[in-house]
C-alpha positions in Angstrom: -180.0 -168.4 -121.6 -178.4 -165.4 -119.0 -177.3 -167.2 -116.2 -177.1 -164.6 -113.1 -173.7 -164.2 -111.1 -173.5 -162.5 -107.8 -170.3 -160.4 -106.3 -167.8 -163.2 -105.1 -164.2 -163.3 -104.9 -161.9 -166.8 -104.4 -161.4 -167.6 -100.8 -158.1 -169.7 -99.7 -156.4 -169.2 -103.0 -153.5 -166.7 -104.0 -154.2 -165.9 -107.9 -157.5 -166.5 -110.0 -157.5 -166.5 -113.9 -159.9 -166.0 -116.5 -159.1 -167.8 -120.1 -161.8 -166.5 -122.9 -162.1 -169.7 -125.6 -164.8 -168.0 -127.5 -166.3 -164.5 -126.5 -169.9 -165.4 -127.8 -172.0 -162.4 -129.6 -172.2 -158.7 -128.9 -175.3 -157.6 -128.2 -175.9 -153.9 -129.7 -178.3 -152.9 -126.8 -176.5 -154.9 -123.9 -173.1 -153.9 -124.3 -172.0 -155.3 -120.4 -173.6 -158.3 -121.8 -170.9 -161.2 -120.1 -168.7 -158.3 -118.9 -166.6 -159.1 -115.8 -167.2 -156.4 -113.4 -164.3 -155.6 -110.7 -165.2 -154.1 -107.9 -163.0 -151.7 -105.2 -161.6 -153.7 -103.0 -161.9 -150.6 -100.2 -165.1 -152.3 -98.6 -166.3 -148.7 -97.8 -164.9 -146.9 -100.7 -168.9 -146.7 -102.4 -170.5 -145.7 -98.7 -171.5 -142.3 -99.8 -171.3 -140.1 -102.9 -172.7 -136.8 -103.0 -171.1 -133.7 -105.2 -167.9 -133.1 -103.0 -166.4 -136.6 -104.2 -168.7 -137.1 -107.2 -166.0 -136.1 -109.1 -162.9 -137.5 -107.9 -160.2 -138.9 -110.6 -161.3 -142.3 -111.4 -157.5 -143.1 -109.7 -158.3 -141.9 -106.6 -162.1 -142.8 -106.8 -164.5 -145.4 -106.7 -165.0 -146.8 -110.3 -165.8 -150.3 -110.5 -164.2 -151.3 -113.9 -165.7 -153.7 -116.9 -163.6 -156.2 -118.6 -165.2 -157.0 -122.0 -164.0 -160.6 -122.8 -161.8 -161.2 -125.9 -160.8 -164.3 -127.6 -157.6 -165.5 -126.5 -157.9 -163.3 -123.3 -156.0 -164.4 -120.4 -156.5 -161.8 -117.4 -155.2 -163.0 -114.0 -156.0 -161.1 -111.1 -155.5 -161.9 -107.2 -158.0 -163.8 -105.7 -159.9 -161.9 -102.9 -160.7 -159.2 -105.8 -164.4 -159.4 -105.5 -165.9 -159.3 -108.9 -169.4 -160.5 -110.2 -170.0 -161.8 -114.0 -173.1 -160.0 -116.2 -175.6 -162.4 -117.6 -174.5 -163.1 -121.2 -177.3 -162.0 -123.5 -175.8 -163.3 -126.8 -177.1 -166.2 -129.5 -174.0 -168.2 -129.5 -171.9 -170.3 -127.4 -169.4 -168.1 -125.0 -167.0 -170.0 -123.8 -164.8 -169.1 -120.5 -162.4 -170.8 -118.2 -161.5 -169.5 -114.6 -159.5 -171.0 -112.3 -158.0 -170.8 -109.3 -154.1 -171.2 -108.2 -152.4 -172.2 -104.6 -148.5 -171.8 -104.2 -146.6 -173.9 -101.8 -142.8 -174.9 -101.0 -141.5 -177.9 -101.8 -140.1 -178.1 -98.6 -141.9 -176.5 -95.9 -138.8 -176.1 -93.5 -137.0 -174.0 -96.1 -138.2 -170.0 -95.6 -135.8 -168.2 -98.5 
């Protein structure tokens, strides 16, 4: 059963992970099926295409990029990275793990 995911990102943490146990089935006519999808993170970056920037280098542009998952994956990415997860299509069990990480100092009077 697809489960659907909106855009989030991790609020109040400093890195986020993704761990892929088992990346389920590939479905031949849903290939973004369970796909991680990254978004800009230049809030205005997608306010307006038209054929002056339609064609800007994908490093200078607006491309929101698709992480297929693999077994054994780990991907780490900072936390406000707002990203969204595609409903998994496939007959099998997909397993992944996300989680979230904090760092703090053992002693909070010490800056360096």
């Amino acid at each position: 059963m697809a489960a659907i995911s909106l855009s989030y990102y991790h609020p109040n943490g400093s890195w986020s992970g993704i761990y892929c146990v088992s990346a389920g089935d590939k479905v031949d006519d849903r290939p973004e099926s369970g796909a991680v999808k990254f978004y800009d993170s230049r809030v205005a970056a997608l306010m307006h295409v038209d054929p002056g920037n339609e064609r800007v280098s994908p490093t200078f542009g607006t491309t929101q990029i698709y992480l297929e998952h693999r077994e054994g994956q780990l991907v780490i990415l900072p936390s406000w990275l707002m990203h969204e997860v595609l409903p998994y299509m496939g007959k099998s069990e997909r397993i992944v793990v996300s989680f979230n990480c904090w760092v703090t100092r053992e002693n909070k009077h010490q800056a360096d």
